[in-house]
C-alpha positions in Angstrom: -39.0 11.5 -44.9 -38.4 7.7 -43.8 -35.9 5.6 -45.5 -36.9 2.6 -48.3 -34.5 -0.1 -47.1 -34.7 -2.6 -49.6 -32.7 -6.3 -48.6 -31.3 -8.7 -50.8 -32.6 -11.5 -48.4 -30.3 -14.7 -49.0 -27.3 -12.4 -49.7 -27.8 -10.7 -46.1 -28.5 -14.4 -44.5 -25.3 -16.0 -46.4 -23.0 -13.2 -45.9 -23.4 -13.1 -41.7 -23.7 -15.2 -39.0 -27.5 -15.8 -39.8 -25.7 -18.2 -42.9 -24.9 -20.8 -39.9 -28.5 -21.1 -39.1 -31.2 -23.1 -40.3 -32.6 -21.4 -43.6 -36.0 -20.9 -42.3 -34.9 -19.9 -38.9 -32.3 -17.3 -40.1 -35.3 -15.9 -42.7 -37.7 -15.1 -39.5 -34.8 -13.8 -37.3 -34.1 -11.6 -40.5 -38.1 -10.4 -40.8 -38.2 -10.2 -36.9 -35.1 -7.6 -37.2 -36.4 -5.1 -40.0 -38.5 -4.3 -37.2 -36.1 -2.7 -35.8 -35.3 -0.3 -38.3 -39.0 1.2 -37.4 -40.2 4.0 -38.9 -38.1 3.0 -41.3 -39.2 0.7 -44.1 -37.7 -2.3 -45.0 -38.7 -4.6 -47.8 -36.9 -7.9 -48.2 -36.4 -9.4 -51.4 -36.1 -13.5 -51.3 -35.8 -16.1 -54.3 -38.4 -18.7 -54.5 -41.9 -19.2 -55.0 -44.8 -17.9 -53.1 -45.8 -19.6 -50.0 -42.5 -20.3 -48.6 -43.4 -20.8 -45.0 -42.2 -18.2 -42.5 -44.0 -15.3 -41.0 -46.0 -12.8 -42.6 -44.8 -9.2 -43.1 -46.1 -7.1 -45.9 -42.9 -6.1 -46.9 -41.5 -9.5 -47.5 -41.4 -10.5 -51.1 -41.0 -14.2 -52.6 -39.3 -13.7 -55.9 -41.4 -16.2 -58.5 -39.8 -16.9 -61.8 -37.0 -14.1 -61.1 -34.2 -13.4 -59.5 -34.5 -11.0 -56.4 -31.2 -8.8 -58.0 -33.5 -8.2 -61.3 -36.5 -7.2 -58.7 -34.3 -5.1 -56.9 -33.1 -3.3 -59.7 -36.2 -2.9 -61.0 -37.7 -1.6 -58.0 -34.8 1.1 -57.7 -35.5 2.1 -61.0 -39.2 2.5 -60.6 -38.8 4.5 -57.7 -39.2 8.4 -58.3 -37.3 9.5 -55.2 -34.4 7.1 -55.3 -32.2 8.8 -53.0 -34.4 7.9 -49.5 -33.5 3.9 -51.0 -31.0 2.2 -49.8 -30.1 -1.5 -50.7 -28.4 -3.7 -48.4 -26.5 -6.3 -50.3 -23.1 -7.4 -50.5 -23.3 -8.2 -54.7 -21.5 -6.1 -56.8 -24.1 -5.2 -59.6 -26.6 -4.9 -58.0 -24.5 -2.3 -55.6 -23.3 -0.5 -59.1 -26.7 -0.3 -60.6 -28.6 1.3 -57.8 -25.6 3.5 -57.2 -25.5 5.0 -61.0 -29.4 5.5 -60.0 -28.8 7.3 -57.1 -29.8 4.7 -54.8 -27.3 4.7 -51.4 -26.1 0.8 -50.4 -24.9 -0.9 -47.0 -23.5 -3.8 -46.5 -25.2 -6.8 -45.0 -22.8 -6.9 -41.7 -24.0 -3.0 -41.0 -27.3 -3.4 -41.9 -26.9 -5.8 -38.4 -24.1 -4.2 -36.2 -25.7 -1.0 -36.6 -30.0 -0.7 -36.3 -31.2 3.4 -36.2 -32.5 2.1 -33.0 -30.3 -0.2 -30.8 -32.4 0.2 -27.7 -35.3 -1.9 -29.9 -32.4 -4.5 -30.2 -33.4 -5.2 -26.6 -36.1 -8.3 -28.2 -33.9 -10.0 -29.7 -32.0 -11.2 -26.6 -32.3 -14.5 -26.5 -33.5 -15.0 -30.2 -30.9 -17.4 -31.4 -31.5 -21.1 -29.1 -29.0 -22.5 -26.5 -27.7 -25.0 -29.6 -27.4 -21.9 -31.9 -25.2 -20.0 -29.2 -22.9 -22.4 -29.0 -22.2 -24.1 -32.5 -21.4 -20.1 -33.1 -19.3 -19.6 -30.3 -17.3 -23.2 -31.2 -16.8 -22.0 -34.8 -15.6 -18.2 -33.5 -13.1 -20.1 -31.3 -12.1 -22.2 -34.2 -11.2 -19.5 -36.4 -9.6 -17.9 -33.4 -7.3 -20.5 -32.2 -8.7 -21.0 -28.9 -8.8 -24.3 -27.0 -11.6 -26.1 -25.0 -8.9 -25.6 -22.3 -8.0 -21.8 -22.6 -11.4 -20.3 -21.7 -10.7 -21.4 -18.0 
């Protein structure tokens, strides 16, 4: 039977890399890479209203009037066979309540590092803009103490 990932949207984008993005291009590189988790199912949970712009999936929920933990908990709870779920978040109780349900949890960092299918990871060469690559790559050098100078 397939796996019910279920993703706690903004925590995944503000816990990785896809945080450095714009908000609206990090939600459709997020959308675009449940994809690759096929057969799989992934829903992603999101704050906010209906109608956000960004591209359609039918597994991609906008939150309205509530926050996506309490529909993620909900959902887990609702849920007769809870252990083919599991929740990719990073937040603490949400991670304790689906665990005491029987729910399994990831983190956001190897829900990315480590697709079911990393040959399908092959599309997203090239996903992230010239500008994207390198205020990433300035940052990572940053925090790692390398120079303009050094990379020669």
């Amino acid at each position: 039977m397939a796996k019910h990932y279920v993703v706690d949207g903004y925590n995944v984008i503000f816990s990785t890399f896809l945080g450095e993005l714009e908000l609206q291009r990090a939600r459709e590189i997020l959308i675009s890479f449940a994809g690759t988790y096929a057969p799989d199912v992934v829903t992603i949970v999101f704050d906010g209203r209906v109608g956000i712009a960004g591209p359609s999936m039918p597994n991609v929920i906008f939150t309205k009037g509530e926050k996506a933990d309490d529909y993620i908990k909900r959902f887990v709870e609702n849920t007769k066979d809870r252990g083919r779920i599991i929740v990719v978040t990073n937040d603490k109780s949400i991670i304790g309540y689906v665990r005491y349900l029987g729910a399994k949890t990831i983190s956001p960092k190897q829900f990315l590092d480590n697709p079911p299918r990393r040959k399908s990871m092959e599309k997203f060469k090239g996903s992230l803009s010239e500008s994207e690559k390198q205020k990433i790559n300035r940052e990572l050098k940053a925090l790692w103490g390398i120079e303009e100078d050094d990379q020669k």
